[in-house]
C-alpha positions as CSV (number, residue, x, y, z in Angstrom):
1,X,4.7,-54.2,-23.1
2,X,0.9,-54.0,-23.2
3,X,-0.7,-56.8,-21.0
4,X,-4.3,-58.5,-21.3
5,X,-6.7,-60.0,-19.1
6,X,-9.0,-62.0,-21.1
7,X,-13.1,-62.7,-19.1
8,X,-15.2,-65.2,-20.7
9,X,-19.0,-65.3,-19.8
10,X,-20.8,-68.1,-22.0
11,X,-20.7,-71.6,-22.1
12,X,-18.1,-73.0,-24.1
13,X,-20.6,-75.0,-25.6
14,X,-22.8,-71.9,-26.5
15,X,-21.2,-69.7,-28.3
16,X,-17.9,-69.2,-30.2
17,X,-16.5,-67.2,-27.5
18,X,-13.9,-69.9,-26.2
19,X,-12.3,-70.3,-30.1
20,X,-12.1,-66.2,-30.4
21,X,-10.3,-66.2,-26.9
22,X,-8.4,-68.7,-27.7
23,X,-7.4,-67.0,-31.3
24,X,-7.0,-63.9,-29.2
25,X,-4.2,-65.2,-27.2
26,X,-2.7,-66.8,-29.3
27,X,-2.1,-64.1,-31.8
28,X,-1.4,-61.6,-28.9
29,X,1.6,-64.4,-27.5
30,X,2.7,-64.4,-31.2
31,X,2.8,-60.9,-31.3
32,X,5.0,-60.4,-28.2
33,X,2.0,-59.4,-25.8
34,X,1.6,-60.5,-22.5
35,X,-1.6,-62.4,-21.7
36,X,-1.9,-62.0,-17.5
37,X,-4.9,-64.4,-16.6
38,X,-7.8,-65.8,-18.4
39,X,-10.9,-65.6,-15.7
40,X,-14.0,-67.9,-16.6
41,X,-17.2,-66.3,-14.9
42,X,-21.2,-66.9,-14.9
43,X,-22.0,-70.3,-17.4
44,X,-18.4,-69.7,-18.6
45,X,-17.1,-71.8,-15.8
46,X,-18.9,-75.0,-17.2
47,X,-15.4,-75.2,-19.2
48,X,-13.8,-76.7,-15.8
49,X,-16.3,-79.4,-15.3
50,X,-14.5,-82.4,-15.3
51,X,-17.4,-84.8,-16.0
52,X,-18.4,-83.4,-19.6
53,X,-17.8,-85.6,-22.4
54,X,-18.0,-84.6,-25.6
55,X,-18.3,-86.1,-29.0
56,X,-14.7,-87.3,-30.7
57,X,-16.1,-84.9,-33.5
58,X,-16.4,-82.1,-31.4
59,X,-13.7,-79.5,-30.4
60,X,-13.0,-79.1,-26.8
61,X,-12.7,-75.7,-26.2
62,X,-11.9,-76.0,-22.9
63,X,-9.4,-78.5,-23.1
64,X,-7.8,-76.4,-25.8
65,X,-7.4,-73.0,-23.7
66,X,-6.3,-75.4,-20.8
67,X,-3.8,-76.5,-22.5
68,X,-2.6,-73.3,-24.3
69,X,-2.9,-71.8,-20.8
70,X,-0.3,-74.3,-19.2
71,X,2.0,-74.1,-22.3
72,X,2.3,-70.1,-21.6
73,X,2.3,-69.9,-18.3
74,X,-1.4,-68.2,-18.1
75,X,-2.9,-68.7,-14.8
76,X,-6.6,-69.9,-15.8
77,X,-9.1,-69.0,-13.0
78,X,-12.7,-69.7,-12.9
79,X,-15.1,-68.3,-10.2
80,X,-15.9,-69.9,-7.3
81,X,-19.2,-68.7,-6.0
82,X,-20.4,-69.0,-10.5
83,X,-19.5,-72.9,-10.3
84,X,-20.6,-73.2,-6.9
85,X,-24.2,-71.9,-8.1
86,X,-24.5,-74.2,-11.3
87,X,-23.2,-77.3,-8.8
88,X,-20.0,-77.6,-10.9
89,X,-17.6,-80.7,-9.1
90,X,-15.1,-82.1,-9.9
91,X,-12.9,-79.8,-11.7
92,X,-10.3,-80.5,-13.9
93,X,-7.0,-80.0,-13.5
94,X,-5.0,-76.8,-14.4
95,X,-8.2,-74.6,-13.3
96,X,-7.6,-72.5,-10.7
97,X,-10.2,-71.5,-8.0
98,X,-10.9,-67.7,-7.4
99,X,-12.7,-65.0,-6.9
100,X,-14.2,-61.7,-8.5
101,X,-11.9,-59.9,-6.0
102,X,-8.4,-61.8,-6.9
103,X,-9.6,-61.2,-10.1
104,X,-10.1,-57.5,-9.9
105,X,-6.1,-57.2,-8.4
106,X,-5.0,-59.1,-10.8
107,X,-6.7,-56.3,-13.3
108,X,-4.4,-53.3,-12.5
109,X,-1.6,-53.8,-15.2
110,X,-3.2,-55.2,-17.9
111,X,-5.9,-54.2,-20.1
112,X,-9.4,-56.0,-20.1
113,X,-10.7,-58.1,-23.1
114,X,-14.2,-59.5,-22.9
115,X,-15.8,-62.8,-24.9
């Protein structure tokens, strides 16, 4: 069975790089495909900010591949040293801390998607 890691680099306020990740996995799941980790690096890691609020007409992105994340299983990682950098604090739960090297492991049996 073919497994993917999924790396998202923008903010998920930026760009439409969280919704295509999240389509992504969701069609891959669907399709019988294992996703292995979603890692949130550079201003991607704003998604784990706990103390954004958005508008109630707004999608949260975030919130969204959180949640999909928890209901599959997914471990959700965002990068220590990137969040550290743009002063992110407090995170929200079902993030996971990590780094680019647990990341790179975590790489070896799956194949690399970038957003």
């Amino acid at each position: 069975m073919t497994a993917f890691s999924l790396l998202l680099t923008t903010s998920p306020l930026a760009s439409q790089d969280f919704a295509s990740a999240l389509q992504f996995a969701s069609a891959a799941v669907a399709g019988g495909y294992k996703i292995e980790q979603v890692f949130l690096y550079q201003d991607a890691v704003l998604a784990a900010a706990a103390n954004i609020d958005l508008p109630a007409d707004e999608a949260n992105l975030s919130q969204q591949l959180a949640d999909f994340c928890l209901l599959q299983q997914i471990p959700l990682l965002y990068c220590v040293t990137a969040a550290e950098k743009r002063g992110l604090a407090p995170v929200k739960n079902g993030f996971i801390a990590a780094g680019l090297a647990e990341f790179a492991m975590r790489l070896t049996n799956s194949k690399l998607v970038q957003f």
